[in-house]
PAZAPA-4460 file (N, C-alpha, C; in steps of 0.05 Angstrom, whole numbers, plus 32768, in hexadecimal, padded with zeros to 4 digits):
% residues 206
    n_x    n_y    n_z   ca_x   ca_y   ca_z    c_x    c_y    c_z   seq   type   mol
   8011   7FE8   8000   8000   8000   8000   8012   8019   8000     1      X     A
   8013   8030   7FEA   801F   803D   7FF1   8015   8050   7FFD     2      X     A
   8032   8066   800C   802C   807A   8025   801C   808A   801F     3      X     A
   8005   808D   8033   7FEE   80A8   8027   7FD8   8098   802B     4      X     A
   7FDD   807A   8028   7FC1   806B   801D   7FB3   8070   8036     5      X     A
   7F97   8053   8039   7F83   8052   8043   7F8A   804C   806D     6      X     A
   7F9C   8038   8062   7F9F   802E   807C   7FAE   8044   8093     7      X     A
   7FBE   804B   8091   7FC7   8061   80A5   7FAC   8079   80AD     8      X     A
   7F99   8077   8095   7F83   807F   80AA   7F6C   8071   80B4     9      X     A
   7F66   805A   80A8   7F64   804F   80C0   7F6F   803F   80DB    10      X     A
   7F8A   8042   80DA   7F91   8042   80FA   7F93   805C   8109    11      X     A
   7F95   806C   80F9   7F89   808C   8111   7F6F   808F   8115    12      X     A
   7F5C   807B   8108   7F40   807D   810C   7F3B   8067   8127    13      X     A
   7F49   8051   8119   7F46   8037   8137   7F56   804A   8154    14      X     A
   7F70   8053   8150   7F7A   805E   8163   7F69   8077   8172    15      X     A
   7F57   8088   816B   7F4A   809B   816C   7F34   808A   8180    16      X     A
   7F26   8079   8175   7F10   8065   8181   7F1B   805B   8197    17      X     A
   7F32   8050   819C   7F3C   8042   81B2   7F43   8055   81C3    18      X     A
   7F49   806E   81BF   7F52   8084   81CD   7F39   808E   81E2    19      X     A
   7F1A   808C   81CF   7F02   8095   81D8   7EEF   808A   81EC    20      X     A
   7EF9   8066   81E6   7EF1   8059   81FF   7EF1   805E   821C    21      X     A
   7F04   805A   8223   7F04   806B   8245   7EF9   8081   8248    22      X     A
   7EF8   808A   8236   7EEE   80AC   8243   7ECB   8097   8239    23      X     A
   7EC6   8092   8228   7EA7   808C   8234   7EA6   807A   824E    24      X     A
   7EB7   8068   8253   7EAD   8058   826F   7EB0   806A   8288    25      X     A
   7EC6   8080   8283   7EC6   8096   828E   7EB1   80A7   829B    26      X     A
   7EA7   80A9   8284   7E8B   80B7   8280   7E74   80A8   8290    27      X     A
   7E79   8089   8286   7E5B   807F   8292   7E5C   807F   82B2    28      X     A
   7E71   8078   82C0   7E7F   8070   82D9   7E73   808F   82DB    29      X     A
   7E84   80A1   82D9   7E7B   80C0   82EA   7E5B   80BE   82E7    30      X     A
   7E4B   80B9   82D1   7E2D   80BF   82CC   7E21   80A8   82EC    31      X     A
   7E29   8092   82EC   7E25   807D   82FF   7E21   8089   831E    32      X     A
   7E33   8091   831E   7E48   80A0   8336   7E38   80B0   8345    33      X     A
   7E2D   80C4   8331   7E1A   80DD   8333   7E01   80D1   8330    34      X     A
   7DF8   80BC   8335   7DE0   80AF   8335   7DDA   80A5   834F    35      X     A
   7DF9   8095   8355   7DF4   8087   836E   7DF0   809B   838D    36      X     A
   7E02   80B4   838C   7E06   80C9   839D   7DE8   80D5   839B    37      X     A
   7DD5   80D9   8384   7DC6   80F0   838A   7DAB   80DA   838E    38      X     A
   7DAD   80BF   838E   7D9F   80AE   8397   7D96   80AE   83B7    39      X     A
   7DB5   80AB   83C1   7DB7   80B3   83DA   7DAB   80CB   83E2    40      X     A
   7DB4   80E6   83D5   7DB0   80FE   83E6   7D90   810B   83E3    41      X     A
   7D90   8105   83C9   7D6F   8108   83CA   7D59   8100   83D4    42      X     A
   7D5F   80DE   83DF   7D50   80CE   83EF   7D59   80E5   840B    43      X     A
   7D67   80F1   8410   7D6B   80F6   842E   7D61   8113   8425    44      X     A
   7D5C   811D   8413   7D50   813B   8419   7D4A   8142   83F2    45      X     A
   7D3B   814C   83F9   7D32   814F   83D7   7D35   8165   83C4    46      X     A
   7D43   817C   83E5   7D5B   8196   83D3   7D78   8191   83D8    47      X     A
   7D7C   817D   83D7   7D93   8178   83E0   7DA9   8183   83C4    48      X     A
   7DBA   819B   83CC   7DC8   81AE   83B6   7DD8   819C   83A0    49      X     A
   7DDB   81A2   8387   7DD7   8197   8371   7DFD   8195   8373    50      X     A
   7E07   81AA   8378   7E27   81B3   8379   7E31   819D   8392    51      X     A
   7E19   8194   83AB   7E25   8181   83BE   7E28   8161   83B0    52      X     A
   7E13   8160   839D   7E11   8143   8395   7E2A   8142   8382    53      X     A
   7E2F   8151   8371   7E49   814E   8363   7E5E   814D   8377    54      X     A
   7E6A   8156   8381   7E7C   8156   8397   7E87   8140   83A7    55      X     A
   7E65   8132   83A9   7E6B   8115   83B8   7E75   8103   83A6    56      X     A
   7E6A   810F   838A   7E67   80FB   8372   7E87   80FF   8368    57      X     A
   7E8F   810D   8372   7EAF   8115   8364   7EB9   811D   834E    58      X     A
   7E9F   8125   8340   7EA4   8139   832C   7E9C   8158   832A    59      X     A
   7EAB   8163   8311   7EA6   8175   830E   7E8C   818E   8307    60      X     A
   7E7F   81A1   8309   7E68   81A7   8305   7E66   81A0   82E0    61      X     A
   7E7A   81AF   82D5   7E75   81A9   82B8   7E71   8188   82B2    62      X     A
   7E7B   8174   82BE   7E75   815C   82B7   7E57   814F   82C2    63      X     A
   7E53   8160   82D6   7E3A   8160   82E0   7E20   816A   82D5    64      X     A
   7E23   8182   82CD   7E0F   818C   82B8   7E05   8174   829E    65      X     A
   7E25   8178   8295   7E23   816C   8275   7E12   8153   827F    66      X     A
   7E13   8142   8292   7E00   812E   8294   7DE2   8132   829E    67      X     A
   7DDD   8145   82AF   7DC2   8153   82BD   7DBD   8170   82BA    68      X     A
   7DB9   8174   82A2   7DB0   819A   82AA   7DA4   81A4   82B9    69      X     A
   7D94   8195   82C8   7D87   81A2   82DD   7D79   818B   82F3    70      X     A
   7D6A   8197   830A   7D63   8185   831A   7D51   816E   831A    71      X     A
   7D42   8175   8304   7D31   816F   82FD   7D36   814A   82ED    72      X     A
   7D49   8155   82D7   7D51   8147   82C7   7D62   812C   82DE    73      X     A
   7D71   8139   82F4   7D7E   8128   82FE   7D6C   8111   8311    74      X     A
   7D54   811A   8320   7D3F   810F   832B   7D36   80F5   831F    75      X     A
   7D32   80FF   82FD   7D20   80EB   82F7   7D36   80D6   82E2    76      X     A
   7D51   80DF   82E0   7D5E   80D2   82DD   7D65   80B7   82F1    77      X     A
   7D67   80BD   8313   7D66   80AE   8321   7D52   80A0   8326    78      X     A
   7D38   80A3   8323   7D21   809A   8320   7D1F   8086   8313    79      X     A
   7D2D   8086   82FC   7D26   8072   82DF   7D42   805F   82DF    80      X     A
   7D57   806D   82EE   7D6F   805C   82F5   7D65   8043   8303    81      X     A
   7D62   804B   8317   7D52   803A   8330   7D41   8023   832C    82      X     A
   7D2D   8030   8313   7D18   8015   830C   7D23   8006   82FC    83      X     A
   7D35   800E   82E5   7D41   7FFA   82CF   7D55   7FE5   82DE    84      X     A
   7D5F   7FF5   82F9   7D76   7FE4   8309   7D5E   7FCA   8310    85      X     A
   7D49   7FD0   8318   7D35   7FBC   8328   7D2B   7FA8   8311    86      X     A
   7D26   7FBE   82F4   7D17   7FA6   82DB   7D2E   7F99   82DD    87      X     A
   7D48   7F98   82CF   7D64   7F8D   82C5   7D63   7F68   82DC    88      X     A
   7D61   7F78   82EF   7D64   7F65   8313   7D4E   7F49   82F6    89      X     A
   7D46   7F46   82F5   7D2D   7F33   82F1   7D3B   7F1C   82DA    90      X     A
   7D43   7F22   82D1   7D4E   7F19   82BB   7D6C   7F02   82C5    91      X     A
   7D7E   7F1D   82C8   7D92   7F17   82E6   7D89   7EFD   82F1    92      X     A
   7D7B   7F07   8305   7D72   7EE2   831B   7D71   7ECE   8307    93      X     A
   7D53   7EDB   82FD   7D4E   7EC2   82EA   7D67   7EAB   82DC    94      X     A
   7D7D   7EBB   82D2   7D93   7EB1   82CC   7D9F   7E95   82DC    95      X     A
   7DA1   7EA0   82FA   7DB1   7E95   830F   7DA7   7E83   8322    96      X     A
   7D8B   7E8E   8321   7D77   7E7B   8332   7D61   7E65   832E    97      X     A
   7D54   7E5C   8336   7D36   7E4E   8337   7D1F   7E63   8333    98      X     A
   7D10   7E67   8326   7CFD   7E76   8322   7CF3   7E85   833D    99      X     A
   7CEC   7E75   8346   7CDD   7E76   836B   7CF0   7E8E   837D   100      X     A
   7D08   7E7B   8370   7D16   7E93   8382   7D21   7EA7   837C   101      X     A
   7D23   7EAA   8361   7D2C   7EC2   834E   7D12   7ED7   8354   102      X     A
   7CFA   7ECC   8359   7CDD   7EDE   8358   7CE2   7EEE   8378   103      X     A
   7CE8   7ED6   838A   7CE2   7EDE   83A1   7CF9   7EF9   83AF   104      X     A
   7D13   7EF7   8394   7D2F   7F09   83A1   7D27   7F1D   8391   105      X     A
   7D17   7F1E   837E   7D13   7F3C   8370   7D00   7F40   837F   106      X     A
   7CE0   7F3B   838D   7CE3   7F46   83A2   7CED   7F58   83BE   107      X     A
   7D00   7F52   83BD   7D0E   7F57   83CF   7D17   7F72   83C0   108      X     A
   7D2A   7F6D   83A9   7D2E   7F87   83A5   7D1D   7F9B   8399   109      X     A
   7D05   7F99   838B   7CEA   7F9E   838B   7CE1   7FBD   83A7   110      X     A
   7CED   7FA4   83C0   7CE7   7FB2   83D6   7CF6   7FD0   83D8   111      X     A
   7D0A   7FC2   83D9   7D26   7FE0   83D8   7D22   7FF7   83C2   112      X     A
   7D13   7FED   83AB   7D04   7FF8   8399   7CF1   8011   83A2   113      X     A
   7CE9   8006   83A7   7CC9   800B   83B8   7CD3   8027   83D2   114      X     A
   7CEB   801D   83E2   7CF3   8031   83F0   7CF9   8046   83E8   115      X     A
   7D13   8046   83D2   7D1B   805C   83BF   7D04   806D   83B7   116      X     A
   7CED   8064   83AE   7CD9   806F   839C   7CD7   8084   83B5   117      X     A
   7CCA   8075   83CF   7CB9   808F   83E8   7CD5   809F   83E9   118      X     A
   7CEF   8091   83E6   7CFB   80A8   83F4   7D00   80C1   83DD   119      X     A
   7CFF   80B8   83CB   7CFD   80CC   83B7   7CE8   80DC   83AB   120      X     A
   7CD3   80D3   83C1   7CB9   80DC   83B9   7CB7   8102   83B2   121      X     A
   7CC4   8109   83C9   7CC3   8129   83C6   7CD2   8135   83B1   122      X     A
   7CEC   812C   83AB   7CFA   812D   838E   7CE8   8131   837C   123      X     A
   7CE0   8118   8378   7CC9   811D   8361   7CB4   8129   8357   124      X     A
   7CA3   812A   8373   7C9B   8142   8376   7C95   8161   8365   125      X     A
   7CAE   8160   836E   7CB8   817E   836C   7CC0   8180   834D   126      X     A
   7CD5   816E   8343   7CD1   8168   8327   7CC4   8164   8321   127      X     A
   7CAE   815B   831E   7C99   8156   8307   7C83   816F   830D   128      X     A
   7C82   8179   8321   7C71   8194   8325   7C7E   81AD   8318   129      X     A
   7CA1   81AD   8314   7CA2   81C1   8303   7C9C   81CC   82ED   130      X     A
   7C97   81E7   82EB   7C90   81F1   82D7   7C9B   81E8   82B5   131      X     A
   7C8D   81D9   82A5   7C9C   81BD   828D   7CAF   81AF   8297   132      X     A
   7CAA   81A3   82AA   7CBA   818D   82C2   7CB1   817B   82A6   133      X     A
   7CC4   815A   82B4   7CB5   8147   82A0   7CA7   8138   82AD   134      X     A
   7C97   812B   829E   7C81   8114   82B3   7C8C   80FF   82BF   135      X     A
   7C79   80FC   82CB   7C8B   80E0   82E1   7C88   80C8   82CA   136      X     A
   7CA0   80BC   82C8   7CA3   80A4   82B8   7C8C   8082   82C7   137      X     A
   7C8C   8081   82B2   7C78   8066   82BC   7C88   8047   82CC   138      X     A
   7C78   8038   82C4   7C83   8025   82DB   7C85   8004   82C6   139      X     A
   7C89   800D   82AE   7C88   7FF9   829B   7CA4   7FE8   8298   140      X     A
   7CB7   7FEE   829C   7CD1   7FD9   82A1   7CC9   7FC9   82BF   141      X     A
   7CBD   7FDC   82CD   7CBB   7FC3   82E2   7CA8   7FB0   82E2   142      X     A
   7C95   7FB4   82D8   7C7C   7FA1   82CC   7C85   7F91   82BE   143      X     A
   7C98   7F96   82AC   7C9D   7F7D   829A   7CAF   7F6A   82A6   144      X     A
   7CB8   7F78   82BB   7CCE   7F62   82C7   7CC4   7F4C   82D9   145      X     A
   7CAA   7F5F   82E0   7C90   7F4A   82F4   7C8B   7F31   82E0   146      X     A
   7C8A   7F3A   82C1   7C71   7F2D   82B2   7C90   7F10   82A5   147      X     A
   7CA2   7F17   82A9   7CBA   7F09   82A0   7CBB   7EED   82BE   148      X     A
   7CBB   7EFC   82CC   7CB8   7EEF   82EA   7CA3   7EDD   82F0   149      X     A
   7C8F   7EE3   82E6   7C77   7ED1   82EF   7C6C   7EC3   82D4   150      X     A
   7C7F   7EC3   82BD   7C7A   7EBA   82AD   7C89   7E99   82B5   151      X     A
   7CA0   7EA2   82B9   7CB9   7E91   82BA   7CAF   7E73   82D1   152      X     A
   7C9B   7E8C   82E7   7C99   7E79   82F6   7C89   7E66   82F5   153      X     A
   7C71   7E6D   82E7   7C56   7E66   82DB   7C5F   7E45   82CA   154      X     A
   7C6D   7E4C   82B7   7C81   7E3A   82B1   7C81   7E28   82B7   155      X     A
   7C96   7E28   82CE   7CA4   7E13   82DE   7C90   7E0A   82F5   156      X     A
   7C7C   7E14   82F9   7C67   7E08   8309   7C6F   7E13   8328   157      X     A
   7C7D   7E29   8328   7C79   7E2A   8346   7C73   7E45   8354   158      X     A
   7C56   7E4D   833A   7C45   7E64   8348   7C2E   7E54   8343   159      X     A
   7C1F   7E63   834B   7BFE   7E4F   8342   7BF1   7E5D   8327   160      X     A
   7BE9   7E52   8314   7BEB   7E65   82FB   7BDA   7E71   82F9   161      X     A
   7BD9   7E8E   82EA   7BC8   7EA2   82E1   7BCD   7EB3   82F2   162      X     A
   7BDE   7EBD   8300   7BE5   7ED1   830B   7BEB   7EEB   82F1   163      X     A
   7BDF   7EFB   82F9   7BE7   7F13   82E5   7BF5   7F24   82F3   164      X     A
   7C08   7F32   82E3   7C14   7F53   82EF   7C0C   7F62   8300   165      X     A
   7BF7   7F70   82FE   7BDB   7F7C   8306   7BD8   7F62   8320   166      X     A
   7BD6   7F47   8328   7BC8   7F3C   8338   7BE8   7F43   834D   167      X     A
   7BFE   7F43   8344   7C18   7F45   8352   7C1A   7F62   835E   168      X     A
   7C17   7F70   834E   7C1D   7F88   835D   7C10   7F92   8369   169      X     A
   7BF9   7F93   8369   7BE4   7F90   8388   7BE9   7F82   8398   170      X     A
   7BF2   7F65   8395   7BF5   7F58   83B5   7C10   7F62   83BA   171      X     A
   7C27   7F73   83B3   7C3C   7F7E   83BD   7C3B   7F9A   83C6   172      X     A
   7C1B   7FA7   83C0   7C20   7FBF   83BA   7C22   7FCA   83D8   173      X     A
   7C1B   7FC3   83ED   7C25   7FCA   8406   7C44   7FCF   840E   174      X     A
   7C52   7FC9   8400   7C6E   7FCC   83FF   7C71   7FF1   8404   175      X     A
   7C5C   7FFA   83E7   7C5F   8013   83E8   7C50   802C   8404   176      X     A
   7C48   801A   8419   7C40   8021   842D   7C55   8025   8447   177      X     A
   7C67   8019   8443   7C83   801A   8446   7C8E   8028   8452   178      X     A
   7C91   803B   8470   7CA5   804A   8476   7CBC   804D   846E   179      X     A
   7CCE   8058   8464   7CEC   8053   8455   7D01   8055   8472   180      X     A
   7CF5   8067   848B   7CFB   806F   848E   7D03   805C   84B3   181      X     A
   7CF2   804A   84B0   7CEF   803D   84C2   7CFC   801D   84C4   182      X     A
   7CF4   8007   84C8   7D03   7FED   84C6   7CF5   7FE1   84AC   183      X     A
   7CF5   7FE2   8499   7CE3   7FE4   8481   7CE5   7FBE   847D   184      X     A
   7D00   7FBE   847A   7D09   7F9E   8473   7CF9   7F84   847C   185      X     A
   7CFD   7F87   849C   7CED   7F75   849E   7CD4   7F6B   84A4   186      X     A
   7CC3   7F86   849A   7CA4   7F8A   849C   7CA1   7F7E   8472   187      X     A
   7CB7   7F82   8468   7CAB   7F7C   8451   7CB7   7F6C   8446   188      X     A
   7CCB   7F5E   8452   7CD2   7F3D   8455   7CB0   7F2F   845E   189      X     A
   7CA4   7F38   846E   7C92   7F25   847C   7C7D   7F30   8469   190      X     A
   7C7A   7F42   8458   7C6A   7F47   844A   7C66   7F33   8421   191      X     A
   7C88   7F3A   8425   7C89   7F2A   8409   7C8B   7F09   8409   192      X     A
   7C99   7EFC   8425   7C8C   7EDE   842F   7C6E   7EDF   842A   193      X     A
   7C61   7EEB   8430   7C42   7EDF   8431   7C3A   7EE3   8418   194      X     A
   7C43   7EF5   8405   7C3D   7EF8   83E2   7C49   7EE4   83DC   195      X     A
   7C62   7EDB   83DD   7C6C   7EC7   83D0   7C5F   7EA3   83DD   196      X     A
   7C4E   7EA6   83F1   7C41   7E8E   83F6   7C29   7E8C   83EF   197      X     A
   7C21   7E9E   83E2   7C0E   7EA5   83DC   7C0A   7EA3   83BB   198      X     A
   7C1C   7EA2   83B2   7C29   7E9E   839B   7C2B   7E80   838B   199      X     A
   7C36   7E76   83A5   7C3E   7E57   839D   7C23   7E45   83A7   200      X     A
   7C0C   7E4C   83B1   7BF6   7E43   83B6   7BEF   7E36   83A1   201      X     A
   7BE3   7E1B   8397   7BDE   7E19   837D   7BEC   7E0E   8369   202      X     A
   7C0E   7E14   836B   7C1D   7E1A   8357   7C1E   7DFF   835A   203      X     A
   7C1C   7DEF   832D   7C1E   7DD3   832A   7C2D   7DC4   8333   204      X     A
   7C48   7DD1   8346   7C64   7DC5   834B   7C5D   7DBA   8364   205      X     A
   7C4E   7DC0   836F   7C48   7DC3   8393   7C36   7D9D   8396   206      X     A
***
């Protein structure tokens, strides 16, 4: 090939690409970062200053912006973080576990779910009441992770069948009655035992 040709640019193109990687895992890690911190601080107060959550988060305001322009945006970013973390969970177990018990540990985190939401309740709030705030996002990744779950289990015979989505999230929906603030765990340990026996009533396996 002679000098000039094709290939010397594309190894400044591959080199250029390989150069760009880190700075995106870079990127996602800081975006993560600033997710996990204002998870925390917002659950503990719902003006909690925008310049403190970066800070904890260990970045910079400009790297902070470029990911959240405003409070608003960052709220319901954590909002939608939070539930995709809980849909993703379903799939996860399912992988590793027995149906029964893959159903009964997303539960569980379901629950912690469920906390985040009250404790973030005022956050949201306030975002979605602002003036072209955005609307509160729906609850459709987590439904499907129900409908993946009780599909799986339906299955394998160790729910009792015809349970619908809609029949699940009502018998859990006390979860969301939930003090966050109090011993929450093991009121809804003893809450999600009796759904999940309640569950296996029936079920062809039994």
């Amino acid at each position: 090939m002679p000098e000039g040709g094709r290939v010397p640019e594309k190894r400044e193109k591959d080199d250029a690409t390989r150069a760009d990687t880190p700075l995106r895992s870079d990127a996602q890690r800081n975006r993560e970062r600033i997710l996990e911190v204002a998870l925390s601080e917002l659950t503990c107060s719902a003006d909690a200053p925008l310049s403190a959550i970066a800070k904890k988060a260990g970045v910079g305001q400009g790297t902070f912006y470029r990911n959240f322009p405003n409070r608003e945006a960052l709220v319901l970013e954590v909002y939608r973080h939070e539930m995709q973390q809980v849909a993703d969970a379903a799939a996860q177990l399912l992988q590793a576990q027995a149906p029964d018990q893959a159903l009964r540990k997303w539960m569980d985190r379901l629950a912690r779910y469920a906390m985040t939401k009250a404790g973030l309740a005022e956050a949201m709030r306030n975002a979605v009441s602002a003036p072209g705030g955005p609307a509160r996002p729906g609850h459709n990744p987590v439904i499907e992770a129900a409908v993946l779950l009780l599909k799986a289990n339906e299955e394998a015979g160790t729910i009792r069948p015809g349970v619908t989505p809609d029949d699940f999230m009502l018998a859990i929906s006390g979860l969301w009655q939930l003090d966050p603030h109090t011993d929450w765990q093991s009121r809804a340990t003893r809450l999600l035992d009796l759904v999940m026996d309640g569950l296996r009533a029936g079920a062809r396996g039994n």
